[in-house]
C-alpha positions as CSV (number, residue, x, y, z in Angstrom):
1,X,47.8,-42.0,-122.4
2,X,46.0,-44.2,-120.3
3,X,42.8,-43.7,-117.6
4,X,43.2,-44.7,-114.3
5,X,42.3,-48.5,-115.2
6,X,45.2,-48.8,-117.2
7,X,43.1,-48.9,-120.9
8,X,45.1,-46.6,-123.4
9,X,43.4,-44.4,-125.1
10,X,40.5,-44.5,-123.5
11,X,38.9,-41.2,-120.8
12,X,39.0,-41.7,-117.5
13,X,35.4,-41.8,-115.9
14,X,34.0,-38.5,-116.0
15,X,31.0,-37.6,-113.7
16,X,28.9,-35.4,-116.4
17,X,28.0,-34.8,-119.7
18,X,30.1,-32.9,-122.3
19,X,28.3,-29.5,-122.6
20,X,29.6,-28.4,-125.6
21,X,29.2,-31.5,-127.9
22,X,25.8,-31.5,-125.8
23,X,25.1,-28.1,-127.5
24,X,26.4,-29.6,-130.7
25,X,23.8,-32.2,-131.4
26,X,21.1,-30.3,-130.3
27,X,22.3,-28.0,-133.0
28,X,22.5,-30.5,-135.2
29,X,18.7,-31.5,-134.4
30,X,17.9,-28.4,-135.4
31,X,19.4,-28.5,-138.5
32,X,17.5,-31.9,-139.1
33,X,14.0,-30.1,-137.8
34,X,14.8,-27.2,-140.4
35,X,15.5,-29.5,-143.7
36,X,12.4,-31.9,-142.8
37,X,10.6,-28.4,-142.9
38,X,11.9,-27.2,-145.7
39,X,11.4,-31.0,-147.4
40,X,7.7,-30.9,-146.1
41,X,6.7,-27.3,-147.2
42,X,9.0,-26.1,-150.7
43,X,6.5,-26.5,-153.3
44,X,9.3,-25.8,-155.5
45,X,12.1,-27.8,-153.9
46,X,9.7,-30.7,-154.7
47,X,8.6,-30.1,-158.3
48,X,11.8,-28.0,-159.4
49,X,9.2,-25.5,-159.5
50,X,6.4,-27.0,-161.0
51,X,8.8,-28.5,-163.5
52,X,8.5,-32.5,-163.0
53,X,6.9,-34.7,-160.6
54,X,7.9,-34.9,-157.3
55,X,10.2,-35.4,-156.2
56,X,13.0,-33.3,-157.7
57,X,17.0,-34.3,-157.1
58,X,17.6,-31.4,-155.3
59,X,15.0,-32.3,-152.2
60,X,16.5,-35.7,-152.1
61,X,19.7,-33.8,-151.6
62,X,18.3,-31.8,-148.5
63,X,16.9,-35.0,-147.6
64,X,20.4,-36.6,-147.0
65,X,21.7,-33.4,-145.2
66,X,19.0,-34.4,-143.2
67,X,20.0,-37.9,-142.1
68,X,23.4,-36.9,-142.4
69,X,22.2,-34.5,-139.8
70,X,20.4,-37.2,-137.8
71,X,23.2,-39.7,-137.6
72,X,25.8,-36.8,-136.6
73,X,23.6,-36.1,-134.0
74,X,23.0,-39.3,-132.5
75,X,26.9,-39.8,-132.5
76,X,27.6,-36.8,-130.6
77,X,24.9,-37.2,-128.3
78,X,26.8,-40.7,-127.6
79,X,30.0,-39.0,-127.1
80,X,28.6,-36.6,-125.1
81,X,27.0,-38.6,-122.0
82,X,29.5,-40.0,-119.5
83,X,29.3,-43.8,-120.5
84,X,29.3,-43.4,-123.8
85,X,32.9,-41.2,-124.0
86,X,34.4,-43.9,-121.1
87,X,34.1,-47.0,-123.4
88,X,35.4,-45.1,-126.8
89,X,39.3,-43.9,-127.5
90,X,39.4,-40.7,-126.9
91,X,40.7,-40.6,-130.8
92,X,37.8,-42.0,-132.3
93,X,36.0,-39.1,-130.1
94,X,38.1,-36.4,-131.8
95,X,38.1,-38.0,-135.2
96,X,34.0,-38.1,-135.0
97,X,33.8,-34.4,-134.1
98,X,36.5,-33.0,-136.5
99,X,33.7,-35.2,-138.8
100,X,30.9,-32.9,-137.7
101,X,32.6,-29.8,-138.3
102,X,34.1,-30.6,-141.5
103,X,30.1,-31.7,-142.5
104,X,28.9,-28.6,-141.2
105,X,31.6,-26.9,-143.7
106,X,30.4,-29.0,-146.4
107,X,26.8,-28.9,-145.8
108,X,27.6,-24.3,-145.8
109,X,29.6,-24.9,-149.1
110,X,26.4,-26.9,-150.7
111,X,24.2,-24.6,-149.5
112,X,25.9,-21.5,-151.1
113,X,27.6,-22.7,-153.9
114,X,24.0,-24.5,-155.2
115,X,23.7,-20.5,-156.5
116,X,25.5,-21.9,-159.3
117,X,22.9,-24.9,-160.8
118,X,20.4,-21.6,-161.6
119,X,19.7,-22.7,-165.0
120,X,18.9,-26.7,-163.6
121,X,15.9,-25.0,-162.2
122,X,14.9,-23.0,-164.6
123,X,16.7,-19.3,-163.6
124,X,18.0,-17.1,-166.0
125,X,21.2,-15.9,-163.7
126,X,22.5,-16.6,-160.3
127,X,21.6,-13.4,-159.1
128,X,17.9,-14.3,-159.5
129,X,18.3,-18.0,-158.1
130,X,20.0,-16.1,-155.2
131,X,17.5,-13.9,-154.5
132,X,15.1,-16.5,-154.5
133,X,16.8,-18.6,-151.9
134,X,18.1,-15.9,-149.8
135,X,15.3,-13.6,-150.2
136,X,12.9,-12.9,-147.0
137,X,9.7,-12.6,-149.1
138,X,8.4,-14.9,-151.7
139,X,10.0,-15.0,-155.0
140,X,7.8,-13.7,-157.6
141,X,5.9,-16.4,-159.2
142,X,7.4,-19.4,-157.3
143,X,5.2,-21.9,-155.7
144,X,4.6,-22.3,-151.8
145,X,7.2,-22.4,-150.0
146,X,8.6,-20.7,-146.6
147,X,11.3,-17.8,-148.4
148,X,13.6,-17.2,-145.1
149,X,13.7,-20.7,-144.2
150,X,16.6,-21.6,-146.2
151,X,18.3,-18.4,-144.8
152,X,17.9,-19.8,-140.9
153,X,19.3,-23.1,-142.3
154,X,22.3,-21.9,-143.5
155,X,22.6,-19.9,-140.7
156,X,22.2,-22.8,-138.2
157,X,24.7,-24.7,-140.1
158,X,27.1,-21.5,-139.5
159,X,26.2,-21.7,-135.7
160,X,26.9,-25.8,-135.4
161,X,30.1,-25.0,-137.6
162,X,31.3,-23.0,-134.7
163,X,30.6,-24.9,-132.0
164,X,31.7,-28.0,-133.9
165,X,35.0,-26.3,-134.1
166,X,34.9,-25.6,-130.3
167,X,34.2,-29.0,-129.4
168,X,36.8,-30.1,-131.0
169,X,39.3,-27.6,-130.1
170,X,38.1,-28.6,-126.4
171,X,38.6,-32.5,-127.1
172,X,42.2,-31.5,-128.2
173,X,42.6,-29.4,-125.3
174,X,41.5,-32.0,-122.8
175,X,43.3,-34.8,-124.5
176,X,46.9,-32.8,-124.5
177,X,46.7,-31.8,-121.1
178,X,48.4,-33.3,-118.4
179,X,46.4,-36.0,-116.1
180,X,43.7,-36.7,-118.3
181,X,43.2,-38.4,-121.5
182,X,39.5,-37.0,-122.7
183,X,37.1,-36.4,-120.1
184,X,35.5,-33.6,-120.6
């Protein structure tokens, strides 16, 4: 498809922002705000609980869900505003938000399946390394740290799943239909 200057591929001047991918990178802000709390204030997410100096392999990994976070966000918020989504193919648009959402799957895959490294910090069973992260009051015997925070993150990441997945269902949408090529 082509805009109304003739450039394939590319959206024809649109007069606002994109709402939803709007909503998306605010989400995805959040999620950064979260993992920097959870970074600055898990006693044990630093230390593997006391276990070695900080910091432990498992903060650096929130730490790059972090910047992944960051650098997501920043994108969308690009794709979002008017002048940003004229100058790209709508393509690379679509291809950057199918991106998100498959992160934000990812990022919900890490964040259960880490149940499983129970005995890298110290847990007897996944049950008990479960109720730890998962639990809303403080694990018995664990160092400071905020217990239903890493709850709301995973629940966040849920949340910008879905509207990852609606902004891209929506950047399909627009693309396919007839007389526009990606405005949104």
């Amino acid at each position: 498809m082509s805009s109304p200057s003739g450039e394939p591929g590319r959206a024809p001047p649109s007069a606002g922002p994109d709402s939803i991918a709007l909503v998306l990178g605010l989400l995805l802000l959040v999620d950064l705000g979260l993992s920097v709390v959870m970074l600055a204030t898990d006693k044990n997410l630093q230390t593997n609980f006391g276990a070695s100096a900080p910091y432990y392999a498992h903060w650096y990994g929130v730490l790059v869900m972090g910047l992944v976070d960051l650098v997501a966000a920043l994108a969308v918020f690009a794709w979002a505003m008017p002048m940003g989504r004229n100058r790209m193919p709508t393509m690379v648009r679509h291809n950057g938000l199918t991106g998100v959402l498959v992160w934000s799957v990812l990022a919900i895959l890490a964040m259960v399946g880490i149940v499983e490294a129970y005995m890298q910090v110290g847990f007897t069973s996944a049950s008990q390394f479960a109720h730890y992260l998962f639990g809303t009051t403080p694990y018995p015997g664990a160092l400071s740290y905020i217990p239903w925070l890493y709850d709301l993150l995973l629940g966040m990441y849920v949340l910008t799943a879905i509207v990852a997945a609606a902004a891209v269902w929506h950047a399909r949408s627009v693309r396919a239909s007839p007389g526009r090529s990606g405005a949104s």
